[in-house]
C-alpha positions as CSV (number, residue, x, y, z in Angstrom):
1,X,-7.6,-5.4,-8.5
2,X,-10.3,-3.7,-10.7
3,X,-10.7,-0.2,-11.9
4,X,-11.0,2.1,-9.6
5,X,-15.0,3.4,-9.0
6,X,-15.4,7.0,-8.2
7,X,-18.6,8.8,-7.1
8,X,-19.0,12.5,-9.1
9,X,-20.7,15.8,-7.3
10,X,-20.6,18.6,-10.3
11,X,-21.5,22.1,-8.2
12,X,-23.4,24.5,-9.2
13,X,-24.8,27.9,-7.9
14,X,-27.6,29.3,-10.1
15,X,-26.3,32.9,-10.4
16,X,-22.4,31.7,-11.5
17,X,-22.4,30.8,-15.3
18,X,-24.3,27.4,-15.4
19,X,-23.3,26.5,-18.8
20,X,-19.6,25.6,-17.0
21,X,-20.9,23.1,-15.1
22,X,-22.3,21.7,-18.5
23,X,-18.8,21.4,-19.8
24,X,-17.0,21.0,-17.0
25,X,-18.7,17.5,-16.2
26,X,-18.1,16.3,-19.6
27,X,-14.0,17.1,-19.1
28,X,-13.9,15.6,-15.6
29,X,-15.9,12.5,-16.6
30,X,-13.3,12.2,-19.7
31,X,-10.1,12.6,-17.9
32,X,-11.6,10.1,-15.2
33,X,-12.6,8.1,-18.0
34,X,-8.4,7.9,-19.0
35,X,-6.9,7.5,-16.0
36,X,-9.2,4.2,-16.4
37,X,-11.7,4.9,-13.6
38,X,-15.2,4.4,-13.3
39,X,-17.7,7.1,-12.5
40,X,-21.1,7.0,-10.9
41,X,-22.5,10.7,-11.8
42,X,-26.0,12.4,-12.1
43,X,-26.9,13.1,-15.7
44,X,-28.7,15.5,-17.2
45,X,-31.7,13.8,-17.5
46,X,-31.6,13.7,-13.3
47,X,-31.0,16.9,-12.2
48,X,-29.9,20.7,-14.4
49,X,-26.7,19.3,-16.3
50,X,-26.1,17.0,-14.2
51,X,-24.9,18.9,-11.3
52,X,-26.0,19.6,-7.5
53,X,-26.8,22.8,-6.2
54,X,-30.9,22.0,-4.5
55,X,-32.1,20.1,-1.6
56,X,-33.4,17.9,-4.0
57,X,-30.7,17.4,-6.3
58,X,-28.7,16.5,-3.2
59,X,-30.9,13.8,-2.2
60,X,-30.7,12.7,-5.7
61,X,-27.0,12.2,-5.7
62,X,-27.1,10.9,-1.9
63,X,-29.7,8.0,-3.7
64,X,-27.6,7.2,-6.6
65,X,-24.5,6.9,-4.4
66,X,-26.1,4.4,-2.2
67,X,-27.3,2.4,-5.1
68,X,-23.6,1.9,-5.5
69,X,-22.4,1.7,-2.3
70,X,-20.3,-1.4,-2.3
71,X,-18.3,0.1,-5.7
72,X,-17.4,3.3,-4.8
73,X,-14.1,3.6,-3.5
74,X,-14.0,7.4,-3.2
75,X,-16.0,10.5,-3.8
76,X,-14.7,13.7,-6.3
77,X,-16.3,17.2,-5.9
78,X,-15.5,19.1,-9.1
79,X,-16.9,22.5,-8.9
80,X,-16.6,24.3,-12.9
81,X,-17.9,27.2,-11.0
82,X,-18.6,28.4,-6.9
83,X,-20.9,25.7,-6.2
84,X,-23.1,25.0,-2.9
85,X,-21.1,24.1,-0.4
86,X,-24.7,23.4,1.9
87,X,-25.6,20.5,-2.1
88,X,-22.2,18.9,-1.7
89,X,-22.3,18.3,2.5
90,X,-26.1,16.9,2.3
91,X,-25.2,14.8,-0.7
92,X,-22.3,13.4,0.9
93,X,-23.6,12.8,4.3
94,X,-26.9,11.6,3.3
95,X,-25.0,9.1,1.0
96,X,-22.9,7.8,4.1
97,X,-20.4,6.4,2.2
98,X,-17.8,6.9,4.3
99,X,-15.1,6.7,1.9
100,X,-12.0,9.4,1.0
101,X,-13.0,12.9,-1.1
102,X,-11.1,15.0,-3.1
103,X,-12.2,18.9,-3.6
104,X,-11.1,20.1,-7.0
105,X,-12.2,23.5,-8.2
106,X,-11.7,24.8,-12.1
107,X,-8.8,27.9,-12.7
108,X,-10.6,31.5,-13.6
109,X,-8.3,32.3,-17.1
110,X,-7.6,35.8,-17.4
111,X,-9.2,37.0,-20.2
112,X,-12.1,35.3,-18.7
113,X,-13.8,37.2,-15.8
114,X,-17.0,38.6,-16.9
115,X,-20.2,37.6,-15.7
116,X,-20.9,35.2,-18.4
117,X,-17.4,33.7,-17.9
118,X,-15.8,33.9,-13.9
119,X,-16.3,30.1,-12.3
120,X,-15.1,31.7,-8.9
121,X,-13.9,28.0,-7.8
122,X,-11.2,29.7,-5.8
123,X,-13.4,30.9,-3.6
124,X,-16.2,28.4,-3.6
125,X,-13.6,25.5,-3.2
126,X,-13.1,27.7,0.9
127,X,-16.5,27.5,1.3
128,X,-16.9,23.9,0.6
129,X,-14.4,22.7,2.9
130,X,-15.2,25.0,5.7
131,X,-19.2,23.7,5.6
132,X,-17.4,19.6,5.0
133,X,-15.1,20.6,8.1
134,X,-18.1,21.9,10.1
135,X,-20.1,19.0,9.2
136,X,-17.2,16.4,10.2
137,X,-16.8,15.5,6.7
138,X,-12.7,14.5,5.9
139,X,-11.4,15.1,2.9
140,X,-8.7,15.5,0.3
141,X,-7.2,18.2,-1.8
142,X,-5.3,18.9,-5.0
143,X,-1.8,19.9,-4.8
144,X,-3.0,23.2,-6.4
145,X,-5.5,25.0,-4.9
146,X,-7.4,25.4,-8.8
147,X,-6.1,23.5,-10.9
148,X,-7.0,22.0,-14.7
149,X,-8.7,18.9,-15.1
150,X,-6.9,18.2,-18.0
151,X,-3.4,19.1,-16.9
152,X,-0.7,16.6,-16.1
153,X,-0.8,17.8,-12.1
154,X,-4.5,17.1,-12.0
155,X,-3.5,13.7,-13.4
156,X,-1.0,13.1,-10.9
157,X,-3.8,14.0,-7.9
158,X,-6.0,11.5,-9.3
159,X,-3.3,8.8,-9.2
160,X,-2.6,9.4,-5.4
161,X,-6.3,9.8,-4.8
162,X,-6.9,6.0,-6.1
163,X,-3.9,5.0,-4.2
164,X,-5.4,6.8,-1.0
165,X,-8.9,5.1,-1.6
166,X,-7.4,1.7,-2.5
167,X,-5.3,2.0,1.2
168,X,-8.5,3.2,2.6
169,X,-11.0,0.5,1.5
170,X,-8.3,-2.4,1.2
171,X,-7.2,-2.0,4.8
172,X,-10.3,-2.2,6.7
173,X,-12.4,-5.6,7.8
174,X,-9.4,-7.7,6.7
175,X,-8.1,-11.4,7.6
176,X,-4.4,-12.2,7.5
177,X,-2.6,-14.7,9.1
178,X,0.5,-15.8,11.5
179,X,2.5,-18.8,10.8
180,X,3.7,-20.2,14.3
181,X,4.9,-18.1,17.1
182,X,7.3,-15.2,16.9
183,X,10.8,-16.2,17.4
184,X,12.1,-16.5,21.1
185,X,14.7,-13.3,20.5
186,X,12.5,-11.1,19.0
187,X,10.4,-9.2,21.8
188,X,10.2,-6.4,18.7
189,X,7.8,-7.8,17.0
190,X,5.3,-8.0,19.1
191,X,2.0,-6.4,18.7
192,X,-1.4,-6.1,20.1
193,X,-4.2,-8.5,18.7
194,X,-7.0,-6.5,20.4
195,X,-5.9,-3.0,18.9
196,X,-6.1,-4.6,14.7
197,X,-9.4,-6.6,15.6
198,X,-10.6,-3.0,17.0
199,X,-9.6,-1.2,13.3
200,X,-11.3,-4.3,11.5
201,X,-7.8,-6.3,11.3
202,X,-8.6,-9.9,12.2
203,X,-5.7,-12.3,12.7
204,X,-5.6,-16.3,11.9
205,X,-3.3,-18.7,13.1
206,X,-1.9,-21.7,12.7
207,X,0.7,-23.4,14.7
208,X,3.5,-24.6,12.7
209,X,3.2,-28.4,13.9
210,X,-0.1,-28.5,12.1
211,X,1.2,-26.7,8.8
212,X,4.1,-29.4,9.3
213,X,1.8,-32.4,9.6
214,X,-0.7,-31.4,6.6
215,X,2.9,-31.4,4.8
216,X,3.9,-34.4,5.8
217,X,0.7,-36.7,4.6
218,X,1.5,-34.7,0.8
219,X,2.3,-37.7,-1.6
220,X,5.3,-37.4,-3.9
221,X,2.7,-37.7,-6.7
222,X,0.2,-34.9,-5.7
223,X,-1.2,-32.8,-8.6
224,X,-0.5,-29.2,-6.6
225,X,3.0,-30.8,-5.1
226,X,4.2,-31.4,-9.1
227,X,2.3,-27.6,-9.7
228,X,4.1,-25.9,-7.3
229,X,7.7,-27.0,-7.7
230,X,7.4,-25.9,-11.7
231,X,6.1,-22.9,-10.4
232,X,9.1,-22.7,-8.1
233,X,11.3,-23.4,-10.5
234,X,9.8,-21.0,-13.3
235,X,10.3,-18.0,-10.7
236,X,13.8,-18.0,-9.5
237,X,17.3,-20.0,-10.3
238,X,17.6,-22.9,-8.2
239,X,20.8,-24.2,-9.8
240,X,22.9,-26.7,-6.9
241,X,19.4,-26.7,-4.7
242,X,19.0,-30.4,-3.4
243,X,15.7,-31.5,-4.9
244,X,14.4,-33.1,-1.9
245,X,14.9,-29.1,-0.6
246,X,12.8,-28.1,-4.0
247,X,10.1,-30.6,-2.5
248,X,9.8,-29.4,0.8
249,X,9.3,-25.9,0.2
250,X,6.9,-26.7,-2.7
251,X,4.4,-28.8,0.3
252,X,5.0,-25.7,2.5
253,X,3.7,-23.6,-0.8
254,X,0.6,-26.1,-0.7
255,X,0.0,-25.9,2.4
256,X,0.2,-21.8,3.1
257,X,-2.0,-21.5,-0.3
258,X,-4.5,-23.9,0.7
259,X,-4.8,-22.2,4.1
260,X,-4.9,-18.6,2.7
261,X,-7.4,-19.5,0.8
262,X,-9.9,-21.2,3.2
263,X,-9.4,-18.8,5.3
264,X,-9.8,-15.6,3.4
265,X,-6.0,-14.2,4.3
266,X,-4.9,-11.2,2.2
267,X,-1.2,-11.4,3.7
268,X,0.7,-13.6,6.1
269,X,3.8,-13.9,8.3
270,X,5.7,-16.4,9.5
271,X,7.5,-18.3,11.9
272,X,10.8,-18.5,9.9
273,X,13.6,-19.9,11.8
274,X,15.1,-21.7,13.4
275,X,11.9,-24.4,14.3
276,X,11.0,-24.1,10.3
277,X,14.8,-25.7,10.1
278,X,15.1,-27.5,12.6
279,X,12.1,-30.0,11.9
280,X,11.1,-29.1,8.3
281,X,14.3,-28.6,7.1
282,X,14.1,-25.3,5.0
283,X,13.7,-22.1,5.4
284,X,10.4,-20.7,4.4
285,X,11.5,-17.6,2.1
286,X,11.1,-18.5,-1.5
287,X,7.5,-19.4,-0.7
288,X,7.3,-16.0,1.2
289,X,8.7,-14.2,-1.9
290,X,6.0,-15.7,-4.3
291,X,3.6,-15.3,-2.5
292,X,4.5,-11.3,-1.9
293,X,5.6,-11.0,-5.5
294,X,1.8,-12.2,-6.1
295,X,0.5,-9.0,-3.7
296,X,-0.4,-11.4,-1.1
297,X,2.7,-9.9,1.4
298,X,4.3,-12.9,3.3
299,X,6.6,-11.2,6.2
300,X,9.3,-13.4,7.8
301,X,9.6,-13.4,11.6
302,X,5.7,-13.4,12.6
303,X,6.0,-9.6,11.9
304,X,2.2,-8.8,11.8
305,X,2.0,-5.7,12.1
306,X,5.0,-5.2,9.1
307,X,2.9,-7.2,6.8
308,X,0.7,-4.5,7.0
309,X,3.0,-1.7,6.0
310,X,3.7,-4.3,2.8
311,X,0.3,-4.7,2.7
312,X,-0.9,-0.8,2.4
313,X,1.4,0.2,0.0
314,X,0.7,-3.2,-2.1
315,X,-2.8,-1.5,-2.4
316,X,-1.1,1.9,-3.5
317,X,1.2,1.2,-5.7
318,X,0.1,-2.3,-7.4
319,X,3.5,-3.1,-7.0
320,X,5.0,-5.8,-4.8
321,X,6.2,-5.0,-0.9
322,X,9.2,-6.5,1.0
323,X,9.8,-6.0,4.0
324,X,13.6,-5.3,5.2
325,X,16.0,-4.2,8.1
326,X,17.3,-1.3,9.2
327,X,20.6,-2.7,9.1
328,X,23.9,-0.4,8.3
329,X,25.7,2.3,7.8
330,X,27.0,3.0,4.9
331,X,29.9,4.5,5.1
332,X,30.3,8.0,6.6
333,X,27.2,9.3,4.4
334,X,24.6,10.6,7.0
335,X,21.7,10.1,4.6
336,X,22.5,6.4,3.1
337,X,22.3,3.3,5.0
338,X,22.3,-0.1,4.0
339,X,18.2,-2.3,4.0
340,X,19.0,-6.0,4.1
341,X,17.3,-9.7,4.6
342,X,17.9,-12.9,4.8
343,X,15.8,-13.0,2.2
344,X,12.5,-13.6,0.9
345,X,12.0,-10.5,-1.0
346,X,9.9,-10.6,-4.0
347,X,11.2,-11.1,-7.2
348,X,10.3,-8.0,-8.8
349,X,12.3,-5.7,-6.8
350,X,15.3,-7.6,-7.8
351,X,17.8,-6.4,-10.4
352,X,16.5,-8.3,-13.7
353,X,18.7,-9.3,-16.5
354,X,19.5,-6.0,-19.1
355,X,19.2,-3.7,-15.8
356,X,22.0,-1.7,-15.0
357,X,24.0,-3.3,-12.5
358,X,27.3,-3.1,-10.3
359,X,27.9,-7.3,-11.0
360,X,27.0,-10.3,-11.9
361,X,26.5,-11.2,-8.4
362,X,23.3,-9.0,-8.1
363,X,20.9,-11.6,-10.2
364,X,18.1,-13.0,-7.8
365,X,19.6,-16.9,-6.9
366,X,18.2,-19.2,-4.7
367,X,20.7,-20.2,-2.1
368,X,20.8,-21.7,1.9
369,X,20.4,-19.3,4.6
370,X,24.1,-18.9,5.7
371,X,23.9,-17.3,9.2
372,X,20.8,-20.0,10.5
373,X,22.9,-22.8,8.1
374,X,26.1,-22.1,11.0
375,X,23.6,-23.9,13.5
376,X,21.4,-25.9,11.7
377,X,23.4,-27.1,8.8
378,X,23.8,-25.7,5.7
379,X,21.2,-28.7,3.8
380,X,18.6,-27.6,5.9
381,X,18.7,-23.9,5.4
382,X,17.9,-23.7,1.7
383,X,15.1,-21.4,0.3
384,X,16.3,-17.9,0.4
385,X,16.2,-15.9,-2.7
386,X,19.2,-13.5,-2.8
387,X,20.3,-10.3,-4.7
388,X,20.7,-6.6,-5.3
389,X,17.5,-4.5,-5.2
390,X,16.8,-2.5,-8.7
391,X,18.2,1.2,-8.3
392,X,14.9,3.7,-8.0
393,X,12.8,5.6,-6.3
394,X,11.0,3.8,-3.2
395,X,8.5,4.1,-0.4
396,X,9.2,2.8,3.2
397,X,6.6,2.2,6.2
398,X,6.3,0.7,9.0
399,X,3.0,-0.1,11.1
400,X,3.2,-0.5,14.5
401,X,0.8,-0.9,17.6
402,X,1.0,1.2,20.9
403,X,-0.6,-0.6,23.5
404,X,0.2,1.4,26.3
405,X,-1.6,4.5,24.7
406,X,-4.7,1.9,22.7
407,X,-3.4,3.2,19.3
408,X,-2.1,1.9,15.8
409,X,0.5,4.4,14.7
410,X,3.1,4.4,12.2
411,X,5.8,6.2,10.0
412,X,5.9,6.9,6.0
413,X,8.3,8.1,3.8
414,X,10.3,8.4,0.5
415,X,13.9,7.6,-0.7
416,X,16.0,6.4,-3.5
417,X,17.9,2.7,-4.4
418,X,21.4,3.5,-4.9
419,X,24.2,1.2,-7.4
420,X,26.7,2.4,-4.8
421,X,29.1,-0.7,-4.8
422,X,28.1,-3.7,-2.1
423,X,28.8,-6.7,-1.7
424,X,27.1,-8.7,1.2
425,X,25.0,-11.9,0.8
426,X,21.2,-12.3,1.5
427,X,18.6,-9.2,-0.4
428,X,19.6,-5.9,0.2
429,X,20.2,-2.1,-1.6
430,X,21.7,0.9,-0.4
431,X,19.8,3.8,0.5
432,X,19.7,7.7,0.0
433,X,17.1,9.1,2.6
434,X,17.4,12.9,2.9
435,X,17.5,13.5,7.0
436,X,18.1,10.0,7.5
437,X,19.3,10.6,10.9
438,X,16.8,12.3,12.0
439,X,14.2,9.4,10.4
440,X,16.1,7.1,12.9
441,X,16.0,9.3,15.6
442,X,12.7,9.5,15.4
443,X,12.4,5.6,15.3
444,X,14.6,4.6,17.6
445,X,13.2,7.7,20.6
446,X,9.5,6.3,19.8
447,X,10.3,2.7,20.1
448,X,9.5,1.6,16.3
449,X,10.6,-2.0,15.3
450,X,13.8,-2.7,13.1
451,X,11.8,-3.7,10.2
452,X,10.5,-1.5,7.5
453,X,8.3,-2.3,4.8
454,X,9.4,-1.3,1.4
455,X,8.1,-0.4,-1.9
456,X,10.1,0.8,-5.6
457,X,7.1,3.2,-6.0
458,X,6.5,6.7,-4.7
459,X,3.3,6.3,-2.7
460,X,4.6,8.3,0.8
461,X,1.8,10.7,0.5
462,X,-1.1,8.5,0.0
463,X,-0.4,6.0,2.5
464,X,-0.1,9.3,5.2
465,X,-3.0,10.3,3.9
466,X,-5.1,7.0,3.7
467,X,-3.6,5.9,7.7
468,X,-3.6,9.2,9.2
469,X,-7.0,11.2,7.5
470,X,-9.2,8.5,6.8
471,X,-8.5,5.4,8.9
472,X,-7.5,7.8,12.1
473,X,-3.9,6.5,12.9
474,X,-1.2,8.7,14.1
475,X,1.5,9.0,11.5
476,X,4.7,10.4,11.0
477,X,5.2,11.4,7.6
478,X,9.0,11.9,6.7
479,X,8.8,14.0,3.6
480,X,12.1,14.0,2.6
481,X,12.9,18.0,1.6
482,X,12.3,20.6,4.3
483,X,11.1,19.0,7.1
484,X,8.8,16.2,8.4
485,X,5.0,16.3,9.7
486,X,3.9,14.5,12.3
């Protein structure tokens, strides 16, 4: 994904020191300038340095923001002084942007508070977002209420700010796609069609007879057949895999890029047992993890609505999702459980070779599905890529529709990747969630799915605030310390 594009609104108010504003822009539009965003800002040459305080140095703004409509992922008010709350409203709703906006206000210092000096950004930061809250106006603030621009915790709000616009903007008017039916024995992952197309979700499908058949007519000798298995083989160990295996899931890999790509899909899910074995002959998930390790989230059982979770905090992070069980205990600990599947988790969450590690076992390896190879055989169950998930800090999420109340909602939070010792098959990590049993209360006396969506970055609080300010789902946000919002 590109840089991140911002849209800049310097206040002003005449009888505050103007000369801030002056070099306040210039610090804003530098520290922007590092954190490798983009800025479309007034200049001098457009309105008194650059800033907003008139009627017509709104409409000003409002015009140059339009002009840039399609790049700007999110808007930041910067006021180096009290700044007109009535300028930053008008420019923002005469823009109609109708992206996320972050209020950040300059620190008063000290020695600092005579006339020619005070900003009085404290206060003027109350004013602007009581006239943005009259005018219906959402937006986002700083962790501190003033706060340097060139400080390390200003830094960190801009991070979560691009993470919040990137949910924001990547989430809506979407495509993605399902992969055959759900499976027979899994009622919980179903999910309503209607409510995603109403929040600019659209979903493709393609029935798994038809992905089959365009794999069958595939010659041995196909260019993107020959591609794909080195590109298979370049990504994960497939030492004692059958090559007719190899060959299979490479035309599946065709096939799912060629459809992605006609039809515009940003993520997938699929159909992966036991039809996929049963008449293919493989399971699905090293394909899955590519494609996911890519940022193109593939989710195994036709779990739409988990894709998404992958999907959202894909766009936060710029790391790769996976998307896991809820699926033990560990131990008598009350906060850790154990996150397991089968798996097709990418291979970037793995343990790599130099981590630290509890064994040799927690490598990423291509093996055969061993609970699905019981029934179908063990030769047609190979694809899954198995191993220990890398110790650190991680986000979890789960999306989820609620069709009896006509809502999307979902639940966000933070935890940490243990080494405590394991040893199990399939990808999986053990857990340390702070109020984890209250976490699962919550999920299991609101119905949630057992899948959650997981992520080795800390992006909790911009995905709450992307789904739950800006895109108008209901959230719960399970923040870990001293106590959860919902």
């Amino acid at each position: 994904m590109g840089k991140p594009v911002f849209g800049v609104i310097v206040g002003n108010r005449g009888f505050f020191p103007d000369h801030l504003c002056e070099s306040g822009r210039k610090t804003v539009l530098k520290v922007l300038e590092a954190e490798g965003i983009n800025s479309v800002a007034l200049t001098a040459e457009d309105t008194p340095f650059g800033s907003v305080e008139s009627l017509g140095d709104a409409q000003k703004c409002a015009d140059l923001f339009k002009k840039h409509k399609e790049e700007i992922d999110g808007v930041l008010v910067t006021l180096p002084n009290f700044g007109d709350e009535r300028a930053v409203a008008n420019t923002l709703r005469w823009a109609d942007l109708n992206v996320p906006v972050l209020i950040h206000a300059f620190p008063d210092e000290v020695g600092k508070m005579s006339l020619t000096d005070r900003r009085d950004s404290f206060c003027g930061k109350m004013s602007a977002c009581n006239t943005l809250h009259q005018y219906g106006i959402n937006y986002s603030l700083t962790s501190r209420h003033t706060v340097d621009p060139v400080s390390e915790s200003f830094r960190d709000d801009l991070r979560r700010f691009v993470g919040v616009c990137r949910v924001v903007r990547g989430v809506q008017n979407i495509r993605v796609g399902v992969l055959g039916a759900r499976p027979a024995a899994f009622n919980t992952v179903r999910y309503s069609e209607k409510l995603l197309e109403r929040a600019g979700i659209s979903v493709e499908t393609l029935d798994l007879s038809e992905a089959f058949g365009r794999a069958g007519r595939i010659g041995d000798g196909d260019s993107k057949l020959r591609a794909k298995l080195e590109e298979i083989r370049a990504y994960v160990s497939t030492q004692g895999v059958p090559s007719e295996s190899l060959k299979k899931m490479a035309k599946l890999g065709v096939i799912l890029d060629e459809w992605i790509a006609e039809n515009r899909l940003v993520a997938t899910a699929v159909q992966c047992w036991t039809a996929m074995e049963e008449y293919f002959g493989v399971v699905p998930c090293t394909v899955m993890s590519m494609l996911s390790n890519k940022l193109m989230p593939s989710a195994c059982e036709a779990d739409i609505a988990g894709v998404l979770g992958m999907y959202a905090m894909g766009l936060a992070s710029q790391k790769a999702s996976a998307l896991v069980d809820w699926n033990n205990n560990y131990g008598e600990d009350p906060d850790k459980a154990v996150i397991f599947h089968c798996s097709n988790l990418p291979i970037d969450v793995f343990v790599r070779e130099g981590d630290k590690r509890v064994s040799a076992d927690d490598i990423p390896v291509m093996d055969y599905q061993a609970i699905i190879g019981g029934s179908v055989g063990n030769e047609n169950a190979y694809g899954t890529v198995e191993g220990r998930m890398r110790a650190e800090p991680f986000t979890f999420c789960r999306v989820s529709t609620d069709d009896y109340n006509g809502r999307i909602r979902a639940y966000v939070g933070e935890g940490q990747l243990t080494q405590d010792p394991m040893s199990t098959f399939g990808g999986y990590g053990v857990v340390h969630i702070p109020r984890l049993q209250q976490l699962l209360q919550y999920i299991c006396e609101n119905g949630f799915e057992h899948h959650t969506a997981v992520n080795l970055s800390q992006t909790g609080a911009a995905v709450n605030e992307a789904f739950s300010k800006y895109l108008g789902w209901d959230v719960y946000y399970h923040n870990g310390g001293t106590g959860a919002d919902g």
